[in-house]
VMD Tcl script that builds the backbone (N, CA, C; Angstrom):
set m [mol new atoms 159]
animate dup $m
set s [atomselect $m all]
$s set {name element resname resid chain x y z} {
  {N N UNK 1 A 134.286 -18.146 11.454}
  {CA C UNK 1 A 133.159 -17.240 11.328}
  {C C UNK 1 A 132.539 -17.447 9.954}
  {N N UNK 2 A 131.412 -17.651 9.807}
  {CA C UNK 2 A 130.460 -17.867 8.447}
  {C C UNK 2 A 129.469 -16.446 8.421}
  {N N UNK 3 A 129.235 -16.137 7.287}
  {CA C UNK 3 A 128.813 -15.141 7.207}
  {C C UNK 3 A 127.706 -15.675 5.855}
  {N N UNK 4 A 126.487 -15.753 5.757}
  {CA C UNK 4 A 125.652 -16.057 4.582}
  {C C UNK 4 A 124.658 -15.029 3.922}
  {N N UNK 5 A 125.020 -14.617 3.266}
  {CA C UNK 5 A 124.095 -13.366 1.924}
  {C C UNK 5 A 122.548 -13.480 2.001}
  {N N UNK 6 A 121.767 -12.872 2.507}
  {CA C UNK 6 A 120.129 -13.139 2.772}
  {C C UNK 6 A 119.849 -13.157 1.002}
  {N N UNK 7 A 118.619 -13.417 0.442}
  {CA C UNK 7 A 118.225 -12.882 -0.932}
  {C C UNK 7 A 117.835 -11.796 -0.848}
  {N N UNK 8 A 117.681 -10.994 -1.870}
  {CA C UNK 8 A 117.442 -9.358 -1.684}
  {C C UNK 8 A 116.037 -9.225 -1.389}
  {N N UNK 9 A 115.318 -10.141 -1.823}
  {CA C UNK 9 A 113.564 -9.846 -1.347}
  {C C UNK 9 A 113.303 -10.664 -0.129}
  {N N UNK 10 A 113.969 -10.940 0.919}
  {CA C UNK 10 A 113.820 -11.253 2.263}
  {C C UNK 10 A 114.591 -10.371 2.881}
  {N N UNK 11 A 114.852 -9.506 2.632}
  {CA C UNK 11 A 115.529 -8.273 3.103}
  {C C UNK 11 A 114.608 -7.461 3.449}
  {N N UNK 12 A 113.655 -6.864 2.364}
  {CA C UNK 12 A 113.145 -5.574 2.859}
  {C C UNK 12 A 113.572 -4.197 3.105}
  {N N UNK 13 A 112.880 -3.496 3.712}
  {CA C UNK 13 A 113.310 -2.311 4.185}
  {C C UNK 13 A 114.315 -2.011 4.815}
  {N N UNK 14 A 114.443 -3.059 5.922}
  {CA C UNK 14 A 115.525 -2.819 6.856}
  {C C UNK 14 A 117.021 -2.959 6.201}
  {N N UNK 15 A 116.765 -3.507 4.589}
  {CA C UNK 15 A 118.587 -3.198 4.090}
  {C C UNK 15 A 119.280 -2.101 3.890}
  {N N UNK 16 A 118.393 -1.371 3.732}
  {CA C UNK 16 A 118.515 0.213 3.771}
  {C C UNK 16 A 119.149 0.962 4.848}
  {N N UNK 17 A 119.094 0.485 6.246}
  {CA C UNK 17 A 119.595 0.923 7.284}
  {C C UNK 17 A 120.612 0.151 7.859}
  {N N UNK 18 A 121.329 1.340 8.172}
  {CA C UNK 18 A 122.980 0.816 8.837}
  {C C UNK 18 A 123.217 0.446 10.071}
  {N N UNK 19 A 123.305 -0.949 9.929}
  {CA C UNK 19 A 123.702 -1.403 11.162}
  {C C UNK 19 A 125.075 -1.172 11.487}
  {N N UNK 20 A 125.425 -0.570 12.936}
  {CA C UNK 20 A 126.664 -0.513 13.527}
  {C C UNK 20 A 127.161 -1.294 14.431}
  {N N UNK 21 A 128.540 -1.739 14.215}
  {CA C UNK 21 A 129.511 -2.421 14.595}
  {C C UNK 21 A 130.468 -2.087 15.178}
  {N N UNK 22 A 131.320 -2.509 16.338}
  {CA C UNK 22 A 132.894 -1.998 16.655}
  {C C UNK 22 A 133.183 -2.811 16.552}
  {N N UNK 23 A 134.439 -2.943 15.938}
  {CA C UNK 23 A 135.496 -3.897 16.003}
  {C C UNK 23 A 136.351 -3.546 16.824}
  {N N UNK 24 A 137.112 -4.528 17.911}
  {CA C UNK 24 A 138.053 -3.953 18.942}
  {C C UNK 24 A 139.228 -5.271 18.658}
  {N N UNK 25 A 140.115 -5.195 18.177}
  {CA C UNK 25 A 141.102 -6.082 17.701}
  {C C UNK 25 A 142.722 -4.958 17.598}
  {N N UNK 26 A 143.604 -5.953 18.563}
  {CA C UNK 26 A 144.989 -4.802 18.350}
  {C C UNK 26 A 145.905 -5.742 17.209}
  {N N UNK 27 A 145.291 -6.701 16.402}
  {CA C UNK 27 A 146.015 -7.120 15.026}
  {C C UNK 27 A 145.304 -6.063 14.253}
  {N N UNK 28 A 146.467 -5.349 13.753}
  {CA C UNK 28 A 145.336 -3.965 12.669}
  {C C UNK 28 A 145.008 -4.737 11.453}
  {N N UNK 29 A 145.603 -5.866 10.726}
  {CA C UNK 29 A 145.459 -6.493 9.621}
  {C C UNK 29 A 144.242 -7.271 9.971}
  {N N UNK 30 A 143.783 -7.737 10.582}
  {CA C UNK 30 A 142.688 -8.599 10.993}
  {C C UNK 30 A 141.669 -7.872 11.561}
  {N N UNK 31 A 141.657 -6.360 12.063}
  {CA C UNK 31 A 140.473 -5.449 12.346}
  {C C UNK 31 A 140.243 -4.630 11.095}
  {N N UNK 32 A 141.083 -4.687 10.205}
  {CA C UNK 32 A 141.008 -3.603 8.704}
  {C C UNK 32 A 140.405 -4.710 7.738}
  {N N UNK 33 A 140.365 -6.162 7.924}
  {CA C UNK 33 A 140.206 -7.268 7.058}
  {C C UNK 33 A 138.522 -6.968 7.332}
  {N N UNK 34 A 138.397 -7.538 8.591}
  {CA C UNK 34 A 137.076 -7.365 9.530}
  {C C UNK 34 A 135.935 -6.402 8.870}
  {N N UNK 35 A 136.689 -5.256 8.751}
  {CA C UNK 35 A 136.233 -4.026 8.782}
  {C C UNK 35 A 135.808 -3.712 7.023}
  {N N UNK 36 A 136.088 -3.835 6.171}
  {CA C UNK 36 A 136.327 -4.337 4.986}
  {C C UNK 36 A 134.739 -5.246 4.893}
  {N N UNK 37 A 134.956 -6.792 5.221}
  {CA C UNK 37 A 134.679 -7.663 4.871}
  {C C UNK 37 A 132.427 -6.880 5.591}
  {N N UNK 38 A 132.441 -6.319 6.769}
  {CA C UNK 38 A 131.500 -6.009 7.416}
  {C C UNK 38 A 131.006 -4.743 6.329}
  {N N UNK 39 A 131.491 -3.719 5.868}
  {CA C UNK 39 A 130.951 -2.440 5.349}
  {C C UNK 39 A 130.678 -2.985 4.089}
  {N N UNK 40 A 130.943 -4.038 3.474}
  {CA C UNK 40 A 130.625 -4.976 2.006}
  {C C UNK 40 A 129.397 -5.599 2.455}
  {N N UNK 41 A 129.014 -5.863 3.723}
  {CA C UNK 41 A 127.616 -6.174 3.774}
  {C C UNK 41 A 126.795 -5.155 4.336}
  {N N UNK 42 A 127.180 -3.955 4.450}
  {CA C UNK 42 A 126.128 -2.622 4.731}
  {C C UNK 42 A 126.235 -2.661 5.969}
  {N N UNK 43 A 127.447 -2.544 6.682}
  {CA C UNK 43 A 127.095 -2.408 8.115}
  {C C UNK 43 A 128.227 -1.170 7.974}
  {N N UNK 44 A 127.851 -0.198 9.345}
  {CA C UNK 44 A 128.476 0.826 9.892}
  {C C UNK 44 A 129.816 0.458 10.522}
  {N N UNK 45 A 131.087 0.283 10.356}
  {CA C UNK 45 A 131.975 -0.404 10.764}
  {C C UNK 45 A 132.883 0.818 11.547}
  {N N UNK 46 A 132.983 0.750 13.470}
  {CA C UNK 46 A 133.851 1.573 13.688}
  {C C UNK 46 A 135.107 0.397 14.555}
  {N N UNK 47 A 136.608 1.214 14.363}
  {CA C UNK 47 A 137.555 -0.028 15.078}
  {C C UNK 47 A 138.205 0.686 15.423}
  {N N UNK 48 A 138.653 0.244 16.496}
  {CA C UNK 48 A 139.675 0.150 17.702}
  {C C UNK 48 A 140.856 -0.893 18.164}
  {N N UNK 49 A 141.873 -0.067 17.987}
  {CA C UNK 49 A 142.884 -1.165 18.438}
  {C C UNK 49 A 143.355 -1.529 19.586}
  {N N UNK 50 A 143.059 -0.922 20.709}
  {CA C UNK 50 A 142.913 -1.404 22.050}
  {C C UNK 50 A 141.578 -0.842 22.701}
  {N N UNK 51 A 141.688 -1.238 24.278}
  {CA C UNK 51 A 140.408 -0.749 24.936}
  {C C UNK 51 A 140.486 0.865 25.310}
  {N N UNK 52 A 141.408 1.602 24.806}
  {CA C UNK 52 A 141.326 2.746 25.320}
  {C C UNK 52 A 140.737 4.016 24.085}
  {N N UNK 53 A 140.483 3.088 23.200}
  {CA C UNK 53 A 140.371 4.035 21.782}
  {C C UNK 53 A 138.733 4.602 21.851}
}
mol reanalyze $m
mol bondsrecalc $m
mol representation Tube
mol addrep $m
């Protein structure tokens, strides 16, 4: 997975708003890594460790 940093003035407005995410992963170290690594780029990060959560 690659993940690349926009520049801050091709951003705009829309950096301001939170994009949301689920993470659904039953390795908790690798959905808490995930989860971490996603809310460091301004996203709304919710997780689940199986399909019943």
């Amino acid at each position: 997975m690659k993940f690349e940093r926009q520049p801050d003035e091709t951003r705009g407005a829309r950096s301001r708003e939170l994009k949301a995410i689920l993470v659904v992963d039953d390795d908790q170290q690798l959905a808490s890594a995930l989860q971490w690594i996603l809310a460091e780029e301004h996203f709304l990060v919710d997780v689940a460790f199986d399909g019943e959560e």
